[in-house]
VOBA-1610 file (N, C-alpha, C; in pm, whole numbers, padded with zeros to 5 digits, always signed):
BEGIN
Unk+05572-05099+00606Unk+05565-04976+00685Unk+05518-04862+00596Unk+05452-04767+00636Unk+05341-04706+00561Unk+05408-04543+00623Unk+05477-04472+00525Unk+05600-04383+00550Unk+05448-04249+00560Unk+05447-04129+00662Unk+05385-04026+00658Unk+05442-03898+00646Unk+05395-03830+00530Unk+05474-03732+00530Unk+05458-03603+00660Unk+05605-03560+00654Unk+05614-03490+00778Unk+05507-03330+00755Unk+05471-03334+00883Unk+05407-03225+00922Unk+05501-03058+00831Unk+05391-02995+00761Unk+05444-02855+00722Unk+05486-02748+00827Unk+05645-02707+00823Unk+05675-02582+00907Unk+05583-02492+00894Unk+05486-02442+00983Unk+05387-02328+01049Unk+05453-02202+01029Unk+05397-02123+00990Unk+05437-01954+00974Unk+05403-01911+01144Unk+05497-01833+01196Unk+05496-01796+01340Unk+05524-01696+01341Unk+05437-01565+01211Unk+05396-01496+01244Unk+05343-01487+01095Unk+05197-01328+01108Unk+05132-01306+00999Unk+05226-01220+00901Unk+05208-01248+00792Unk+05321-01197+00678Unk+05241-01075+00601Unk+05294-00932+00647Unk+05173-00863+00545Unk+05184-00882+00424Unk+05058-00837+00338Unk+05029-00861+00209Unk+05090-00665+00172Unk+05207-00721+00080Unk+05261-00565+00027Unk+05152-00461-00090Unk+05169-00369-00010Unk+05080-00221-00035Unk+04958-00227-00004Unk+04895-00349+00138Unk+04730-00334+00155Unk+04776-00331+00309Unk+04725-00231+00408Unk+04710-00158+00462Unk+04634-00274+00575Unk+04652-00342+00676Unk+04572-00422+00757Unk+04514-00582+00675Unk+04553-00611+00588Unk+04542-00723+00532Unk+04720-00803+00596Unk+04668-00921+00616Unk+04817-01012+00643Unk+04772-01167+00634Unk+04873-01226+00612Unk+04870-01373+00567Unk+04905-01519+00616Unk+04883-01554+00630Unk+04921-01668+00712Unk+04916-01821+00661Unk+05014-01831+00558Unk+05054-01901+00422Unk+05125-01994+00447Unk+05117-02139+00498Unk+05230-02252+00497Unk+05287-02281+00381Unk+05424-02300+00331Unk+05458-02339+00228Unk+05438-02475+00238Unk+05305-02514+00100Unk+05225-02624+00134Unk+05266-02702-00010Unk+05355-02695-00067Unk+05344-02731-00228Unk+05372-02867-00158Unk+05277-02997-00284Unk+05313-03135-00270Unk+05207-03185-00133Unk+05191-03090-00075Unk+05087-03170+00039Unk+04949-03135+00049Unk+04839-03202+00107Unk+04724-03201+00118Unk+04712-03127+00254Unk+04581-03038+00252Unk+04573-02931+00388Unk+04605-02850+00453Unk+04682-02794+00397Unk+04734-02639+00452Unk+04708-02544+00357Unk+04559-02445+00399Unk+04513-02338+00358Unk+04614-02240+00391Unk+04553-02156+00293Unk+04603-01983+00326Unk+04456-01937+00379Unk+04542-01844+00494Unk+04440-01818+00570Unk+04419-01626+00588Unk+04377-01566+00517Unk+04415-01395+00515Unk+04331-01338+00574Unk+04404-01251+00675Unk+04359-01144+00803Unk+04330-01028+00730Unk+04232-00980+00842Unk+04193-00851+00760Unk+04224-00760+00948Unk+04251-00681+00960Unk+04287-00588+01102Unk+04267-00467+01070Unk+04181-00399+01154Unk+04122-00221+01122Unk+04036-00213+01266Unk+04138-00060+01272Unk+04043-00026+01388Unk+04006-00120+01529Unk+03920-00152+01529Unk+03935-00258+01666Unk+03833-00359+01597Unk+03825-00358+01512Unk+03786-00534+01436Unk+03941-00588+01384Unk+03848-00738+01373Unk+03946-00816+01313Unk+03868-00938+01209Unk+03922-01001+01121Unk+03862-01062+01035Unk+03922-01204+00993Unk+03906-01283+00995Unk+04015-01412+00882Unk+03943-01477+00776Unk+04001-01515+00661Unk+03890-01577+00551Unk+03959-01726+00611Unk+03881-01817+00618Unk+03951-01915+00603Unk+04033-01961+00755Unk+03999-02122+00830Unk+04056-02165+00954Unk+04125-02307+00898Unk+04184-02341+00959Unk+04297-02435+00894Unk+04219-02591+00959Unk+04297-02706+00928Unk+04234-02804+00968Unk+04217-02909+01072Unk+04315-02796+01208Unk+04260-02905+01316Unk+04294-02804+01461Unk+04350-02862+01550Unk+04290-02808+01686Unk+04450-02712+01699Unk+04581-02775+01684Unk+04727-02744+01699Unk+04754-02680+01600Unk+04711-02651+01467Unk+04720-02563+01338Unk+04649-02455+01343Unk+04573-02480+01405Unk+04481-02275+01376Unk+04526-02271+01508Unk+04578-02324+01601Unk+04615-02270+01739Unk+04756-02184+01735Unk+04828-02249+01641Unk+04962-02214+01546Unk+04924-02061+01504Unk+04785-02086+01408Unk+04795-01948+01319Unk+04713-01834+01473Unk+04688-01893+01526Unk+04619-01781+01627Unk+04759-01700+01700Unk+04813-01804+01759Unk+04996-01735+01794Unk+05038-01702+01738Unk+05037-01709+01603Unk+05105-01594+01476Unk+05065-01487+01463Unk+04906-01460+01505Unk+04841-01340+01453Unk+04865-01284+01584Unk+04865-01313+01720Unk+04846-01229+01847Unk+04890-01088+01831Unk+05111-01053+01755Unk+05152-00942+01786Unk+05030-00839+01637Unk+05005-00895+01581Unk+04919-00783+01515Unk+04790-00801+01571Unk+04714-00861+01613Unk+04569-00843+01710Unk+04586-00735+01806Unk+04680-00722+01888Unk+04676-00696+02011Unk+04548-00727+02083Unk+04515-00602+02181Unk+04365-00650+02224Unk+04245-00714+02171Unk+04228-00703+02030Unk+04160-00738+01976Unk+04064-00892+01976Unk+03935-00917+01934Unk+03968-01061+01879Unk+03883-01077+01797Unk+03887-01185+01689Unk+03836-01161+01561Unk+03682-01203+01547Unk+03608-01111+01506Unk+03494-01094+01527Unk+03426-01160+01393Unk+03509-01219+01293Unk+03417-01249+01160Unk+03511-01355+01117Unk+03467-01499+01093Unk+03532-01603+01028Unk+03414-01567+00895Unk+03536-01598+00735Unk+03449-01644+00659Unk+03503-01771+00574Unk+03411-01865+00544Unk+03455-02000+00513Unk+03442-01965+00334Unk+03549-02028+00272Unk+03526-01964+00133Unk+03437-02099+00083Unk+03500-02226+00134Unk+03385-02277+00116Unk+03379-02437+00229Unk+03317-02540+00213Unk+03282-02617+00323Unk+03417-02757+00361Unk+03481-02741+00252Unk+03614-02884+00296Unk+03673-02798+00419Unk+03682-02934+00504Unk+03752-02913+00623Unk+03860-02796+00668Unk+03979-02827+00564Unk+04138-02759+00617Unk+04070-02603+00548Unk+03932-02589+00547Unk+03914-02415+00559Unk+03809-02398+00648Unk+03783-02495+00732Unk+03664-02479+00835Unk+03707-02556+00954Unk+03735-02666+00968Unk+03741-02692+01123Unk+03792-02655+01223Unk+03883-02519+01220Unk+03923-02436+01337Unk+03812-02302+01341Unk+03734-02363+01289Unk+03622-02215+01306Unk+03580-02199+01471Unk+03570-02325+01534Unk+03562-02381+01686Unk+03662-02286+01773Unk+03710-02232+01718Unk+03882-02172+01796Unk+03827-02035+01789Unk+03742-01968+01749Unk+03698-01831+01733Unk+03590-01815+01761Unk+03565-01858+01932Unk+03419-01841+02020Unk+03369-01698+01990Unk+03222-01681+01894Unk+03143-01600+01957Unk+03155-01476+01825Unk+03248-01566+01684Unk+03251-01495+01613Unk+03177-01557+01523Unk+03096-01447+01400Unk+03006-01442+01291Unk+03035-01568+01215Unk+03016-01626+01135Unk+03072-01715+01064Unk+02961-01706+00920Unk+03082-01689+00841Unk+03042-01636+00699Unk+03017-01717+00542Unk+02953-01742+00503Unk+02943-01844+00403Unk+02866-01849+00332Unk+02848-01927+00220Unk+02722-01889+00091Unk+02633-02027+00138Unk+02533-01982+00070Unk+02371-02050+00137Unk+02420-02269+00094Unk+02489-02172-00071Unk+02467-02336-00125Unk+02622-02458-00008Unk+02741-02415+00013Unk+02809-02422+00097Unk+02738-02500+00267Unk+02659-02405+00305Unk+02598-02472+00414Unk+02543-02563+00424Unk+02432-02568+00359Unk+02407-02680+00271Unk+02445-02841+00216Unk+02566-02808+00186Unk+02659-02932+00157Unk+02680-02983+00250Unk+02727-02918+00395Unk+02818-02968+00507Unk+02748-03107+00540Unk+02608-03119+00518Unk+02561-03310+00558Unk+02659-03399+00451Unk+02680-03336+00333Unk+02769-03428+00226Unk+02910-03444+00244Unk+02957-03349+00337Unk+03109-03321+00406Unk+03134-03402+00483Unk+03271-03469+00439Unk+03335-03560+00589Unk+03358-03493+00721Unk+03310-03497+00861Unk+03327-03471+00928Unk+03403-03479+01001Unk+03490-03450+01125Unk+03618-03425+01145Unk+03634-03555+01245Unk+03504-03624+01275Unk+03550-03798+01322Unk+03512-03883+01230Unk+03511-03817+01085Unk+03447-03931+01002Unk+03628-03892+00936Unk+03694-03814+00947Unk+03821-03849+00847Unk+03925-03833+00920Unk+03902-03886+01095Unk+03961-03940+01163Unk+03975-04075+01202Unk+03839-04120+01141Unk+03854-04332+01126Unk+03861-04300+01012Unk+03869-04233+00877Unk+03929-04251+00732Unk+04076-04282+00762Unk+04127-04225+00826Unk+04283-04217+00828Unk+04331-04323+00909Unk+04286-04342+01042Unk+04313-04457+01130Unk+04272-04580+01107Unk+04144-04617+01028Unk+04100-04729+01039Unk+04057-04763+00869Unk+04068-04677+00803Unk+04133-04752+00671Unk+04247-04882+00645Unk+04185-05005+00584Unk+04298-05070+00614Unk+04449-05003+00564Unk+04489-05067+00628Unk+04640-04985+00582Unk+04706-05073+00456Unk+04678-05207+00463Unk+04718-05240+00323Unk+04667-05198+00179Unk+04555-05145+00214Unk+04520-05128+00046Unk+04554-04942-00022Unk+04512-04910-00123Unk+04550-04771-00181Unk+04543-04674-00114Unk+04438-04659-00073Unk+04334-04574-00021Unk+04425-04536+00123Unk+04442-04640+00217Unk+04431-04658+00344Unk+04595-04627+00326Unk+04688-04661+00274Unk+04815-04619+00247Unk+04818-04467+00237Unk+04724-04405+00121Unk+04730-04255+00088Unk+04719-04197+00190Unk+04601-04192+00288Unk+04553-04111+00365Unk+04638-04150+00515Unk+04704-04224+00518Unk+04803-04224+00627Unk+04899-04120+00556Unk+04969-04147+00457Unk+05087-04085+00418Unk+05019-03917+00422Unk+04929-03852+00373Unk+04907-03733+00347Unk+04836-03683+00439Unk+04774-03773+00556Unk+04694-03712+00637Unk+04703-03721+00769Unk+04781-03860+00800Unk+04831-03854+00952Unk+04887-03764+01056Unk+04919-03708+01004Unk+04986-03577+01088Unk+04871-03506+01124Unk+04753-03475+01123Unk+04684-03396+01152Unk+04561-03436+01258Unk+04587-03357+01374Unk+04491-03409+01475Unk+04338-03436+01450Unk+04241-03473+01383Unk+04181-03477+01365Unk+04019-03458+01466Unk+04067-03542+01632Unk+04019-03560+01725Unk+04016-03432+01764Unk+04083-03313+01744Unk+04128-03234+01788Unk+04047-03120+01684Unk+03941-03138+01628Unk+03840-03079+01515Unk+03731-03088+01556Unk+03663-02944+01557Unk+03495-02985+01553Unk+03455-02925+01443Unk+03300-02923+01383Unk+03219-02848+01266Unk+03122-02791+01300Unk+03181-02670+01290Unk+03100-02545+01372Unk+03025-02472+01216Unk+02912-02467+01185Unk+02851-02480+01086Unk+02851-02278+01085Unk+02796-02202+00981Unk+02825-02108+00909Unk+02679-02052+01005Unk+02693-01892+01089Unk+02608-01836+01096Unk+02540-01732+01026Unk+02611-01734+00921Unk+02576-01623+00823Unk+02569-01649+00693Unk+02449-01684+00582Unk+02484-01725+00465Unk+02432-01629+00396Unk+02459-01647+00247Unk+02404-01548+00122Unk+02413-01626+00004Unk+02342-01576-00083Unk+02353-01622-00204Unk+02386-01443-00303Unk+02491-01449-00393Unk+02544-01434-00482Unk+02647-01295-00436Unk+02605-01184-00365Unk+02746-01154-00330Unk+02657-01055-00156Unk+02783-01010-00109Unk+02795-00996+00060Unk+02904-00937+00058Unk+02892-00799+00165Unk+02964-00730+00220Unk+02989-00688+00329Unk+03078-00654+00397Unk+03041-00658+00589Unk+03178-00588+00567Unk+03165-00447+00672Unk+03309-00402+00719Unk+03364-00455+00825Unk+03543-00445+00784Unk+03599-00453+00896Unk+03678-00357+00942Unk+03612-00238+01059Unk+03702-00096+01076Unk+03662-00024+00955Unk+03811+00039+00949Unk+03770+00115+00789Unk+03759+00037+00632Unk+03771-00088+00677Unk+03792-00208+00523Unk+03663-00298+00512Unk+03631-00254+00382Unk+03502-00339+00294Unk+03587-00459+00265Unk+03503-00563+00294Unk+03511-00699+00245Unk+03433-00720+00147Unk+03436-00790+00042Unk+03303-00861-00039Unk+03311-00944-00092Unk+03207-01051-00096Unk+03224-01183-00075Unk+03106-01176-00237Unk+03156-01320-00295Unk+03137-01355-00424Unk+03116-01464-00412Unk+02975-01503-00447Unk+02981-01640-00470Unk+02972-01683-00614Unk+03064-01808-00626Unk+03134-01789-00772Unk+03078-01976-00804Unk+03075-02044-00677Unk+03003-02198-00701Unk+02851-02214-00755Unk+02892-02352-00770Unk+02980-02475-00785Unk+03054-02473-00863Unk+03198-02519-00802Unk+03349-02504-00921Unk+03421-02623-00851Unk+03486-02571-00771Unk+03555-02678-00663Unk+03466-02706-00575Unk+03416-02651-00540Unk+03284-02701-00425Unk+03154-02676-00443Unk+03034-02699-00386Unk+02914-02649-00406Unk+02884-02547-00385Unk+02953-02450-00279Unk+02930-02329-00243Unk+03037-02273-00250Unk+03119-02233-00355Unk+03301-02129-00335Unk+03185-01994-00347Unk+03312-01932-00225Unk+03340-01789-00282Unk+03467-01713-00299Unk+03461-01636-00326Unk+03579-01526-00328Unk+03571-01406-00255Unk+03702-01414-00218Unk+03679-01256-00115Unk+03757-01118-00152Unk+03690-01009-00181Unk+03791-00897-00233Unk+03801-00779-00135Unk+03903-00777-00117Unk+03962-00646+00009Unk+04023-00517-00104Unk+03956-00436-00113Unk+04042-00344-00230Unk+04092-00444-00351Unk+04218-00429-00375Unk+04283-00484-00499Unk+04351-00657-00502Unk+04293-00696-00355Unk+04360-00844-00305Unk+04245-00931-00326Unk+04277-01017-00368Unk+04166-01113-00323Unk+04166-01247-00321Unk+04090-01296-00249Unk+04136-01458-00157Unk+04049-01572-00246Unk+04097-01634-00333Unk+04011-01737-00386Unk+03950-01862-00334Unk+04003-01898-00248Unk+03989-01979-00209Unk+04025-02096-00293Unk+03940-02259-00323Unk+04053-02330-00392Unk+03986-02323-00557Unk+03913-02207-00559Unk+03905-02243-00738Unk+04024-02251-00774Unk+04146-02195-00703Unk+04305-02175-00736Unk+04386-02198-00675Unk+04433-02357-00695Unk+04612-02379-00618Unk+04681-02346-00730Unk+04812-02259-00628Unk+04888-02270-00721Unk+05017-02354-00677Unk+05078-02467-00769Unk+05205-02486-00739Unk+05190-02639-00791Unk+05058-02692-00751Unk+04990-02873-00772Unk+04922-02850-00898Unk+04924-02951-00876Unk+04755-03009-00986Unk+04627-03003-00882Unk+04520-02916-00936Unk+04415-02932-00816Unk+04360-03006-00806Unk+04229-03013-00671Unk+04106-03054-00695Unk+04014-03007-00676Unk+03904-03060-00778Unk+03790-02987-00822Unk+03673-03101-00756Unk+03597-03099-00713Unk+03498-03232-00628Unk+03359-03199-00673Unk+03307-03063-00732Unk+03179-03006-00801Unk+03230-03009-00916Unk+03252-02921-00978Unk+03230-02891-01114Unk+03162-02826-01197Unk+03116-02870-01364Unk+03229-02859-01419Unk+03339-02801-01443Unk+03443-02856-01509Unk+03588-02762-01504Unk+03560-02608-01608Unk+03435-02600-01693Unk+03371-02467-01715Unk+03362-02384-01584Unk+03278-02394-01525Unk+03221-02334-01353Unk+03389-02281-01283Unk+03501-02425-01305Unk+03604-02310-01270Unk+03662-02211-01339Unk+03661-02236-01465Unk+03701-02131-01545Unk+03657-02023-01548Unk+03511-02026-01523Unk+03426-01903-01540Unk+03498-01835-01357Unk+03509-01872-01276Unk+03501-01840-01119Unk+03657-01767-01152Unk+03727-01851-01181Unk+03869-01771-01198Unk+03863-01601-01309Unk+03775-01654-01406Unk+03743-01485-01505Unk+03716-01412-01406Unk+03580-01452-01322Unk+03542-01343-01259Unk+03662-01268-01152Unk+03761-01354-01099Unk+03848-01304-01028Unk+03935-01196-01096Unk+03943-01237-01207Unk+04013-01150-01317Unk+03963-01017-01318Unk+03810-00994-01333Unk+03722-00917-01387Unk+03747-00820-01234Unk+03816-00847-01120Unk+03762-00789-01042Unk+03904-00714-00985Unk+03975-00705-01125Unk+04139-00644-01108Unk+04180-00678-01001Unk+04230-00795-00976Unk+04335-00767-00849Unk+04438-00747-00875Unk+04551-00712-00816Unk+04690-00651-00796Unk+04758-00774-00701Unk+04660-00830-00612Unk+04761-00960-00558Unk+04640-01063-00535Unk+04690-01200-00609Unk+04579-01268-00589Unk+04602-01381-00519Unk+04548-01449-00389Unk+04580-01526-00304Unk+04518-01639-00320Unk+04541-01784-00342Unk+04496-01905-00409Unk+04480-01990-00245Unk+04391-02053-00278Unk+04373-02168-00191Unk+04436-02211-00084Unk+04548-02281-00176Unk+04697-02309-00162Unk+04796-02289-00247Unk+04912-02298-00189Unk+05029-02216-00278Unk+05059-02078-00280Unk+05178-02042-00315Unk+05218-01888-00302Unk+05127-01784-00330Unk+05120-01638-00265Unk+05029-01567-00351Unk+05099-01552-00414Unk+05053-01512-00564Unk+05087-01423-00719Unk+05018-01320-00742Unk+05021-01283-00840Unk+04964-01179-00906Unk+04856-01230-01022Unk+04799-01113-01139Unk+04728-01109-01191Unk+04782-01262-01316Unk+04872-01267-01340Unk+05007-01289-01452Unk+04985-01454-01434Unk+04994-01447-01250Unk+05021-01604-01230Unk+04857-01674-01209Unk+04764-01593-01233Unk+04626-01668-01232Unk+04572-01710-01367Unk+04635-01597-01515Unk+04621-01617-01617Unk+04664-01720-01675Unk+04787-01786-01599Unk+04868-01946-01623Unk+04792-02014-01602Unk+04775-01996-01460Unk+04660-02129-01440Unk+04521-02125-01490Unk+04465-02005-01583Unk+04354-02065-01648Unk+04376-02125-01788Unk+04539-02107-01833Unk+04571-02171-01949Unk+04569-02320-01909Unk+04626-02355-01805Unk+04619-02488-01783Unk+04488-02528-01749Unk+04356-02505-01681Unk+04261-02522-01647Unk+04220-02549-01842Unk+04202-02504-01888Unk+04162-02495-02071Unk+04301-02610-02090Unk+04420-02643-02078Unk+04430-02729-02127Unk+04333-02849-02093Unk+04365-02909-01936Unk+04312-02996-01886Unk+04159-03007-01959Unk+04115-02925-01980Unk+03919-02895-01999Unk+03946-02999-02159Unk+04065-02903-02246Unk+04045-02997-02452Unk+04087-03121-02383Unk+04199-03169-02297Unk+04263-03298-02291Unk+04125-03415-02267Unk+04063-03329-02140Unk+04009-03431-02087Unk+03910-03488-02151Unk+03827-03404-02255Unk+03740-03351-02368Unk+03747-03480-02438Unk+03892-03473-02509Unk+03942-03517-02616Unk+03925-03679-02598Unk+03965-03676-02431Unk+03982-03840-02422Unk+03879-03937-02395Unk+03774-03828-02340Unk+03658-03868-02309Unk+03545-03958-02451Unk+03568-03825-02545Unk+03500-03851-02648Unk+03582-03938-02780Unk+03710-04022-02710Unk+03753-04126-02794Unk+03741-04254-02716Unk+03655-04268-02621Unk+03628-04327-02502Unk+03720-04426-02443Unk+03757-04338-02423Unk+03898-04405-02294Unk+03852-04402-02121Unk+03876-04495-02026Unk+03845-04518-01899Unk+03940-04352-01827Unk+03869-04314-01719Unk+03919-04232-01627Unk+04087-04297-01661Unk+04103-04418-01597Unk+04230-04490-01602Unk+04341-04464-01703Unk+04235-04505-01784Unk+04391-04506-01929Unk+04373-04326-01978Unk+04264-04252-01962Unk+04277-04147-01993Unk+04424-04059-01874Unk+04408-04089-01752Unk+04540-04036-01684Unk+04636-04134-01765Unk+04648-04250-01759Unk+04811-04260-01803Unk+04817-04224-01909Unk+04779-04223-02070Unk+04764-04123-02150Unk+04826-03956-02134Unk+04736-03911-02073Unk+04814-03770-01995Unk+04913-03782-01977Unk+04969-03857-01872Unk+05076-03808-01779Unk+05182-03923-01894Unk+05195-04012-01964Unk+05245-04028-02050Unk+05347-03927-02132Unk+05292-03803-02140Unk+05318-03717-02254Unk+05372-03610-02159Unk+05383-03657-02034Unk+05531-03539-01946Unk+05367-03419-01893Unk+05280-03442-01857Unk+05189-03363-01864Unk+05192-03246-01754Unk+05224-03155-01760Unk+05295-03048-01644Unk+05379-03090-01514Unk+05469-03158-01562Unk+05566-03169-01479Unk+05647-03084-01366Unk+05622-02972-01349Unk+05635-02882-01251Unk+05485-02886-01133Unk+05390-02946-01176Unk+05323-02940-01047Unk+05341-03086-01029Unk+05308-03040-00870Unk+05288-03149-00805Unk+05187-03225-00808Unk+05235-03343-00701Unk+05037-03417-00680Unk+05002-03420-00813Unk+05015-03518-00877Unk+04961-03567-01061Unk+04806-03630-01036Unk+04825-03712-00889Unk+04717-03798-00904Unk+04587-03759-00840Unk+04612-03587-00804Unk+04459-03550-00781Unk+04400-03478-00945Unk+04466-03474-01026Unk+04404-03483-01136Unk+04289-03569-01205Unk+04296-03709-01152Unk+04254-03850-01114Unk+04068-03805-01088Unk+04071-03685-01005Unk+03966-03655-00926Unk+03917-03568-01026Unk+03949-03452-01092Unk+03942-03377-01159Unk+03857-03444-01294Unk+03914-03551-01373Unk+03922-03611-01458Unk+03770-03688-01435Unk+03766-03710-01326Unk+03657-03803-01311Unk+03506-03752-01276Unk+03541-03598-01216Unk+03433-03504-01169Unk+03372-03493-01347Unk+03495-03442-01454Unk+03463-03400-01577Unk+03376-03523-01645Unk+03460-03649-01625Unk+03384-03766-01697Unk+03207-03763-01652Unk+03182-03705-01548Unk+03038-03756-01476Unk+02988-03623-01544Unk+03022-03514-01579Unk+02919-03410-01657Unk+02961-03428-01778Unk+03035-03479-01841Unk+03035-03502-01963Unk+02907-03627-02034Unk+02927-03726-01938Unk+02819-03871-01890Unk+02659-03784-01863Unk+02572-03668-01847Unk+02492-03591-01809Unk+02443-03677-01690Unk+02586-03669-01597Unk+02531-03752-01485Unk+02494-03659-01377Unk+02377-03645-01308Unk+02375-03485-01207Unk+02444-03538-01061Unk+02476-03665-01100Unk+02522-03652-00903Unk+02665-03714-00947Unk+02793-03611-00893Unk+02921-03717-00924Unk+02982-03814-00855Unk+03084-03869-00857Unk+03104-03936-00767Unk+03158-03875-00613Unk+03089-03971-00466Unk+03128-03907-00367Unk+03272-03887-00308Unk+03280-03785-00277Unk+03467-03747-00241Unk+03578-03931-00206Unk+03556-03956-00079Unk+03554-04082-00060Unk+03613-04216-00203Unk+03501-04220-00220Unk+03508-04276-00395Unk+03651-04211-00472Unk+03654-04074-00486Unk+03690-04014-00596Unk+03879-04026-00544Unk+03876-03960-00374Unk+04022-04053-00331Unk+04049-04137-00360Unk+03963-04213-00324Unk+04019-04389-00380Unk+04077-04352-00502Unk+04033-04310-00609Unk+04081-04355-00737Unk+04192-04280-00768Unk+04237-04128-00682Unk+04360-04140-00700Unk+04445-04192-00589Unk+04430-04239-00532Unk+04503-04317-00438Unk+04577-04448-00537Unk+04475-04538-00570Unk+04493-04641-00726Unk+04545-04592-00758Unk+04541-04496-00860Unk+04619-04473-00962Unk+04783-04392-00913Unk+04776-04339-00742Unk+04927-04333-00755Unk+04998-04442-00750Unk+04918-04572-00633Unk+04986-04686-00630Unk+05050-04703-00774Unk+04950-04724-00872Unk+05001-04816-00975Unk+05109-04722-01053Unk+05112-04615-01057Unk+05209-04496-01157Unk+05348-04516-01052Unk+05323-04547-00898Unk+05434-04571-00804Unk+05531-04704-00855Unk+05448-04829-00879Unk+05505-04922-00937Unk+05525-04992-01061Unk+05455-04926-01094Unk+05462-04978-01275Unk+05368-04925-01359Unk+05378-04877-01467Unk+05282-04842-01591Unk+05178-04978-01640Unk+05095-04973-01530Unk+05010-05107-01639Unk+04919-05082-01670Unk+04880-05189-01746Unk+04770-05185-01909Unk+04643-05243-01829Unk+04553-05108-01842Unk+04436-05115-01803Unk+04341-05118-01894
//
């Protein structure tokens, strides 16, 4: 029997972001699980704004009933996708008739993107006995999938973009390829929404690259003073808690470096790692797996890495095997 983890309690209502003025949040406490974005409102005047739609038909329907008592009449006139994975785009469908915001290279990708009935037979019709088909039941079943469409970006740019909402400037940064082919970042005054160059709470994943490209994407967030900085997934923090995670991003970068160029397999280079207690406060070890392997293919001067698909699998493997035993690969 193939155990799924339970669905994340929904925020049922928008949480403002303290000392910004029409900015509010709509943040599942997502630590340990796959797919639950932060999703941040922008409200002024008689616009409305969201960075970011969650990943299926009953979840952004969730965050839409959260946002109603601050909409009032309103309705939101500007989706922007920070970048093209699903759980920040497939409720874009739920916001008839609004702009849809995104960088050129991002749009782009979406033919390389699983689509929302292609990782609805990932999940259902994966066999269920093997790694793979185990993982994506356990981390992904809960989510309607059928219940998703891919409503593609009517608005793209390349390198940065601004659009008001009411009396509030938005501006959009494109900071990819890091985690995706097309990230951006979004800055409202002193806040700003990273999208996933930054979970905080896990171990991420990175599916572009290199883990340079994130480092550099996170400086620039730096460079652009925020006062509250809102990650992917995971709690917002501050300036303090993004500077952690680029210490760890630079660890991961010498580790992976190190293991690469004493030529060790993706394989034995994670158990290696995680051997040595390797940040034991985040979660999810084995999307590192992905991370590790994006780095091995630009380290290899390979220009195409491996496809998402592929790159699950291998941490899927490697939780099986860290689930049952340490073996010698």
């Amino acid at each position: 029997m193939i155990l799924q983890n339970a669905p994340v309690p929904l925020p049922t209502r928008l949480a403002e972001v303290p000392g910004a003025d029409g900015l509010f949040l709509w943040a599942p406490r997502s630590t340990g699980h796959w797919g639950y974005a932060n999703c941040l409102w922008v409200v002024s005047g008689p616009d409305a704004a969201v960075v970011d739609t969650p990943y299926d038909g009953p979840t952004t329907r969730a965050m839409i009933a959260a946002a109603r008592p601050r909409l009032g009449p309103r309705t939101v006139t500007t989706v922007v996708n920070t970048h093209a994975n699903g759980d920040h785009t497939f409720g874009n469908h739920l916001f008839p008739g609004a702009e849809i915001i995104a960088t050129r290279a991002g749009h782009d990708h979406l033919s390389h993107e699983p689509s929302p009935q292609h990782m609805h037979a990932l999940v259902h019709q994966s066999p269920p006995d093997t790694a793979l088909g185990r993982y994506l039941r356990e981390h992904f079943g809960h989510f309607d999938f059928a219940s998703a469409q891919l409503t593609p970006p009517t608005v793209t740019f390349r390198g940065r973009h601004a659009f008001p909402v009411g009396d509030i400037e938005v501006e959009l940064h494109e900071v990819g390829p890091a985690h995706h082919a097309g990230d951006l970042v979004a800055r409202i005054g002193d806040v700003v929404c990273t999208g996933d160059v930054f979970f905080h709470g896990d171990h991420p994943t990175h599916w572009a690259g290199p883990l340079q490209n994130v480092i550099n994407a996170c400086e620039l967030v730096l460079d652009l003073a925020p006062r509250v900085v809102v990650p992917g997934h995971g709690r917002p923090t501050d300036r303090a808690g993004l500077e952690e995670h680029l210490a760890y991003l630079r660890t991961v970068q010498r580790e992976v470096h190190a293991r690469y160029e004493a030529g060790l397999s993706p394989h034995k280079a994670m158990d290696d790692l995680f051997s040595r207690d390797f940040y034991p406060r985040l979660g999810l070890p084995e999307r590192l797996m992905i991370v590790l392997s994006v780095e091995y293919s630009h380290l290899a001067g390979d220009p195409a890495v491996p496809p998402m698909v592929e790159l699950a699998d291998r941490a899927a493997r490697w939780s099986s095997l860290r689930g049952t035993a340490a073996l010698p690969r």
